[in-house]
C-alpha positions in Angstrom: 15.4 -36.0 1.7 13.6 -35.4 4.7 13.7 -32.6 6.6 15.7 -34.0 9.4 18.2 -35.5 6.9 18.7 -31.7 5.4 19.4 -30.5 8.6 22.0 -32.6 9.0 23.3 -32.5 5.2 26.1 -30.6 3.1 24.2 -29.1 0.0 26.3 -27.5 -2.9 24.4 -26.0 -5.3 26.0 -26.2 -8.4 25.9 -23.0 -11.0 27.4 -21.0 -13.8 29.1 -23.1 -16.5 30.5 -22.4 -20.2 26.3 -22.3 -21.0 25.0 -18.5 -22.2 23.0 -19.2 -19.2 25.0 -18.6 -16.9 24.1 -15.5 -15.3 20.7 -16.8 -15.0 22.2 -19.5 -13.3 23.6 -18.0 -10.9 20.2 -16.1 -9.9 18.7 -19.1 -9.5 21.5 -20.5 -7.1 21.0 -17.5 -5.2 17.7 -18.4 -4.7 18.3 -21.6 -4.1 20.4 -20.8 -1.1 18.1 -18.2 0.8 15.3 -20.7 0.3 17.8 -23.2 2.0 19.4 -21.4 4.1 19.0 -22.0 8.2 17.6 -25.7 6.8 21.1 -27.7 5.9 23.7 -27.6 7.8 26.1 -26.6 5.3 25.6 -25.1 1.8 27.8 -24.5 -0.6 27.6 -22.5 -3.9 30.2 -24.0 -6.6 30.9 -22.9 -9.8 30.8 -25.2 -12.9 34.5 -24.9 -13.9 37.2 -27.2 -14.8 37.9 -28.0 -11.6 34.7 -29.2 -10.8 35.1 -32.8 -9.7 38.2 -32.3 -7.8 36.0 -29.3 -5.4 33.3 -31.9 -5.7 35.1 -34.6 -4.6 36.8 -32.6 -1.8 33.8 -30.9 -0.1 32.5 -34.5 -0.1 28.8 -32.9 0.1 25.9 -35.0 0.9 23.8 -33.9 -2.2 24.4 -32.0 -4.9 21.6 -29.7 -7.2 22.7 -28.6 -10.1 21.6 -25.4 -10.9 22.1 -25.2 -14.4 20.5 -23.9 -17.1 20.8 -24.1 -21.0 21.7 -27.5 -22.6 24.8 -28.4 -21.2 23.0 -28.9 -17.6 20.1 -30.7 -18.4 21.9 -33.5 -19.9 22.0 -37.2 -18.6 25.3 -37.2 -19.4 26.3 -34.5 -16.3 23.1 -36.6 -13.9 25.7 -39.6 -14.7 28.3 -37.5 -13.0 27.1 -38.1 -9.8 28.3 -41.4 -9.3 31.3 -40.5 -9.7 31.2 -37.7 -7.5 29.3 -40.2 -5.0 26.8 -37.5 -3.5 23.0 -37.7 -5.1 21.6 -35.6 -7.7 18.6 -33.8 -6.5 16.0 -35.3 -8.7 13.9 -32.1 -9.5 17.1 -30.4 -10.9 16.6 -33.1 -14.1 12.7 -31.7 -14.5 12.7 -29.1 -18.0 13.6 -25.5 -17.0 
């Protein structure tokens, strides 16, 4: 994504989840949103819960990053989400923690 595309774009940033990890998680969402922040128009922190596709599919973001750590969010199986949830996957979120 370029950077005039984030400008224009809806990021959530995806963290937490049933994983051990989850604190850590979180951290790094943090992060991930002061490094954003004042570049995408709109970001959004979300929780990994069980109503995750139904807030996914109703913020209707422009890309999603997964901010995951432990097993459960480095799986291809959650990446395959995404078409579902029609937004992309940011592709560095799949690289090994």
């Amino acid at each position: 994504m370029t950077g005039n595309a984030l400008a224009q774009a809806h990021v959530v940033i995806l963290q937490g989840g049933p994983s051990p990890e989850a604190e850590v998680s979180r951290s790094s969402a943090a992060g991930l949103e002061q490094a954003l922040t004042g570049l995408a128009r709109q970001l959004t922190r979300l929780e990994v819960d069980r109503d995750l596709t139904a807030n996914l599919l109703a913020l209707a973001p422009d890309v999603v990053f997964p901010a995951l750590h432990g097993p459960r969010g480095r799986t291809e199986r959650f990446k395959a989400c995404s078409t579902f949830w029609a937004s992309p996957m940011s592709a560095a979120a799949w690289l090994p923690a």
